[in-house]
N, C-alpha and C positions, 0 to 999 in steps of 0.2 A: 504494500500500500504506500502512494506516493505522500509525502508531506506535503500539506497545505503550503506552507512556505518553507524554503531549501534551507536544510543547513549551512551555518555559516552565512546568511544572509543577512544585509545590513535592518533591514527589519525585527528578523530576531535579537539582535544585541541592543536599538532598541528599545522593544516590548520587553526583553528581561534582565531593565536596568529597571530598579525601584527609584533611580532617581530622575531617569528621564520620565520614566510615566509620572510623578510628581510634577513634573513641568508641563509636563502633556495635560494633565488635569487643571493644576493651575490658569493656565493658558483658555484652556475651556471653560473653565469657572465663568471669566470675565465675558466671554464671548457669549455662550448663552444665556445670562441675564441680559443682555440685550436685544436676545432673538425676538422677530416679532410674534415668533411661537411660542415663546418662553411660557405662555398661560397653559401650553399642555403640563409645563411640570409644576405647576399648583393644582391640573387637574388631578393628576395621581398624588403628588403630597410627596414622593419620597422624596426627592434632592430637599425640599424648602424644611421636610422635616428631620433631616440627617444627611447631609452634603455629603461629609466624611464616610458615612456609613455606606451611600450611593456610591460613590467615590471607587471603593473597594469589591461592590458587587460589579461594577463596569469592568474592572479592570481582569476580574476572573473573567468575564466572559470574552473579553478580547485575548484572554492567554489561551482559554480554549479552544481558540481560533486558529491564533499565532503557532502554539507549540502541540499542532497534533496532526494525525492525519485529515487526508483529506475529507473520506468520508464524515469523520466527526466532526471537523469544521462545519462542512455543510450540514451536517445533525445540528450544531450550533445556532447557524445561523437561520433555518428553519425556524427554531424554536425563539429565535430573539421576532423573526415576522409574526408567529403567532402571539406573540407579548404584545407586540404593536397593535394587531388587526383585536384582540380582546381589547386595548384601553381604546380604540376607534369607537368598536360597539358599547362599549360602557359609558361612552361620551356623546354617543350617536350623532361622531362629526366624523371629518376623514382628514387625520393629520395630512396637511399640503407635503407634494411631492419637494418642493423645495426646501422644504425642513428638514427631511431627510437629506437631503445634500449637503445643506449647509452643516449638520453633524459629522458626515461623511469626508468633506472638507478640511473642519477644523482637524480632526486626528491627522491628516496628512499633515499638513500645515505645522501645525504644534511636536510633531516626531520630528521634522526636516530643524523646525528652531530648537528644540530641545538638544538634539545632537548639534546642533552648531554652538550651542550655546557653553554646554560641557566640556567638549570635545572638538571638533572641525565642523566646516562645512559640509553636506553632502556634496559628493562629485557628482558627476551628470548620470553614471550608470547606476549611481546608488538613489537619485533622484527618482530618476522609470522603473526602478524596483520596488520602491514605494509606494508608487502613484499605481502600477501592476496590482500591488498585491491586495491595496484599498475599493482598486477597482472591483476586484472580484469579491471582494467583503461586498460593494454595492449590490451586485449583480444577485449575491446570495439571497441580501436583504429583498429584491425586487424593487430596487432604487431606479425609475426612469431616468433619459436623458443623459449617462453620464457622460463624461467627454471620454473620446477614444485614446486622447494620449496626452503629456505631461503638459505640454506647451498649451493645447487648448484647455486645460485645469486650471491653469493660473490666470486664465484670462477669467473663467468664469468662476474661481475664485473671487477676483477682484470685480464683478457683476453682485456677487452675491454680498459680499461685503458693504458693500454702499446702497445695496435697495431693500435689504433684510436687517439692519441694526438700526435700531433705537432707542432712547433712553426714556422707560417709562416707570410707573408704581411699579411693575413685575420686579423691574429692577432693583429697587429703593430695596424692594423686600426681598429680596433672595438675597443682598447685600449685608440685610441686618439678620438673616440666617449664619451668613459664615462670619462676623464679628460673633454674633453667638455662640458658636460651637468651637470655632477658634480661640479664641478672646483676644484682648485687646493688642497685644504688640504681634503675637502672632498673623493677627487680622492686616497689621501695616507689612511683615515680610510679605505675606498673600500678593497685598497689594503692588509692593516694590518690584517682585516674583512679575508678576503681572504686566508691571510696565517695562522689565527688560521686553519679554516674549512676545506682548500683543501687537500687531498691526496699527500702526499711524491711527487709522479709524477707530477702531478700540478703545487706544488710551486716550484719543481726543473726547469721544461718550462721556467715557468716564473717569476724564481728570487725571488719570495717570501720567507721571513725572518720573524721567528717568533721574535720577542723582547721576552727577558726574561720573564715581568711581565703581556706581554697582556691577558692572562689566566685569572691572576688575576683580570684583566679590564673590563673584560666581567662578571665575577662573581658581582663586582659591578654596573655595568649596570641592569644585574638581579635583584638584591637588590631598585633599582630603581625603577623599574615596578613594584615591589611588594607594594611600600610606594605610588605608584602612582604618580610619577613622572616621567614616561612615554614622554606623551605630551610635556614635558620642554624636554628632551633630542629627540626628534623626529626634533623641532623646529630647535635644534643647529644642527643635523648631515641630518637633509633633505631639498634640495632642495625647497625654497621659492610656497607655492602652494599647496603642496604634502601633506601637514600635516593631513588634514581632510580627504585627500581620504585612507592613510593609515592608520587615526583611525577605519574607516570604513571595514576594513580586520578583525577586532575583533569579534569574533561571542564566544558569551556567551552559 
């Protein structure tokens, strides 16, 4: 049985970095409280009622994906449409096709800045393996319209970006969810976190300020996890609890 995604793929290292997917989450945090969908995630309640907790059930199901075969990917992602198509009829609307993309999206988006951000840029083959492998997560899902290749992504990237964000109440409140759960100085790295990663349009919504030297903060952060001092800086910037189930993201 073929793996869903190849070994040694720049995709797997990654999905099975706990701190890239931290950024990857991060990153999405900001972006979907602005979606002009964002009222589906107050219709089910879980992100608004435990972000972190959401946070962690996402991330299994994208390792599910990432690090298995194929047919159980596609068992995966089966069952992540039928999660969709029950909150549809529990709602009795039909989440817009562009919502799913703009999802579909951001994880590219936020995998390609997270590794730049750590580590290097993606180079161009490790770019179309990205954009590859996301693609066929869409196709899984029954995501219309996707683009057939990298270059027409980024374009309609930048379509979606400027006709799908805005800054409303959803916002305000799904804001004062992660100051909650987070708390107070945590909630400002969030934030900091936020405006290295997000898109010009992003941090412009929402007031995001890069500091001068943050750049250079996260290149030591990096430096950290390479000495294996990981763990100690998980402890200081995560929520009490949290620590072992994010060591647990790390797939070797």
């Amino acid at each position: 049985m073929c793996d869903f995604v190849s070994r040694g793929s720049i995709v797997r290292s990654i999905w099975g970095s706990s701190d890239q997917i931290l950024l990857i989450f991060a990153g999405s945090a900001a972006e979907f409280a602005l979606n002009r969908a964002v009222d589906w995630l107050f219709f089910t309640g879980q992100i608004p009622r435990d972000p972190v907790r959401r946070l962690f059930s996402t991330v299994r199901y994208a390792q599910e994906i990432v690090f298995v075969d194929e047919a159980t990917a596609w068992r995966t992602l089966d069952q992540i449409h039928s999660i969709h198509k029950s909150v549809e009829e529990a709602r009795g609307a039909r989440m817009p096709d562009w919502a799913f993309r703009d999802v579909l999206y951001m994880l590219i988006d936020y995998s390609e800045r997270a590794h730049s951000l750590l580590h290097r840029p993606l180079n161009g083959t490790e770019r179309h393996e990205l954009f590859d492998v996301f693609r066929r997560v869409g196709e899984g899902l029954r995501i219309p319209e996707l683009p057939a290749r990298y270059a027409e992504w980024q374009d309609d990237r930048l379509r979606h970006l400027e006709r799908d964000l805005e800054y409303s109440e959803y916002t305000r409140r799904l804001y004062e969810k992660y100051r909650e759960h987070l708390g107070g100085w945590r909630y400002e790295i969030l934030r900091l976190t936020q405006a290295q990663l997000a898109p010009e349009r992003v941090r412009r919504l929402l007031g995001l300020r890069r500091p001068p030297l943050l750049f250079e903060a996260f290149r030591v952060y990096g430096l950290f996890a390479r000495l294996d001092l990981q763990e100690m800086v998980h402890r200081l910037l995560l929520p009490s609890g949290h620590v072992d189930e994010v060591r647990r993201f790390n797939r070797r």
